[in-house]
C-alpha positions, 0 to 999 in steps of 0.5 A: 385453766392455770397460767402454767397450763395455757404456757404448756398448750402455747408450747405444744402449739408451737412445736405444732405448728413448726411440724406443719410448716415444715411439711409434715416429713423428717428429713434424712437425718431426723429419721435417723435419730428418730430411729436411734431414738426408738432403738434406744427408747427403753433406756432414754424414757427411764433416763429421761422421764419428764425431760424433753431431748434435743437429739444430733448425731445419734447422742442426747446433746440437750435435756431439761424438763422445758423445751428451752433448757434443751435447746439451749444445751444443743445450741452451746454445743454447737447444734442449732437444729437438733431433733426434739422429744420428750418423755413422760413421766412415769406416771404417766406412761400408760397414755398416749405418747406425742413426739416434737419435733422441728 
């Protein structure tokens, strides 16, 4: 296994393990962008394939192609807990789709 394989497991792990801590359940406002999220996913994967998104307020305030780069965007904008998601790359859209969050 490559270094950049074993950084991307070590990330999914993470993101995992930041789900469990927090119960396994969305808040309020992270249903509600999960909902736009779904609502707009047509329009956001083809946007945004190979990106993750920090999504607040019903609008993108972050994307990149690492998780970093998102949340940093977020965090200049002044939105320290956005909700996160990524989307495959086209390629690989017939698989099986995880969403992150925190």
């Amino acid at each position: 296994m490559g270094d950049r394989q074993r950084r991307r497991e070590e990330r999914v792990r993470e993101t995992r393990a930041a789900y469990r801590a927090k119960g396994g359940h969305l808040s309020s406002t992270e249903a509600k962008e999960w909902l736009w999220i779904e609502a707009n996913r047509e329009r956001l994967q083809e946007q945004y394939a190979g990106r993750w998104i920090a999504v607040a307020g019903e609008q993108v305030v972050g994307a990149g192609i690492n998780l970093a780069t998102a949340l940093r965007q977020a965090k200049k904008k002044g939105h320290s807990e956005p909700f996160i998601t990524a989307f495959k790359r086209a390629e690989h859209r017939g698989s099986a789709e995880v969403a992150h969050w925190f």
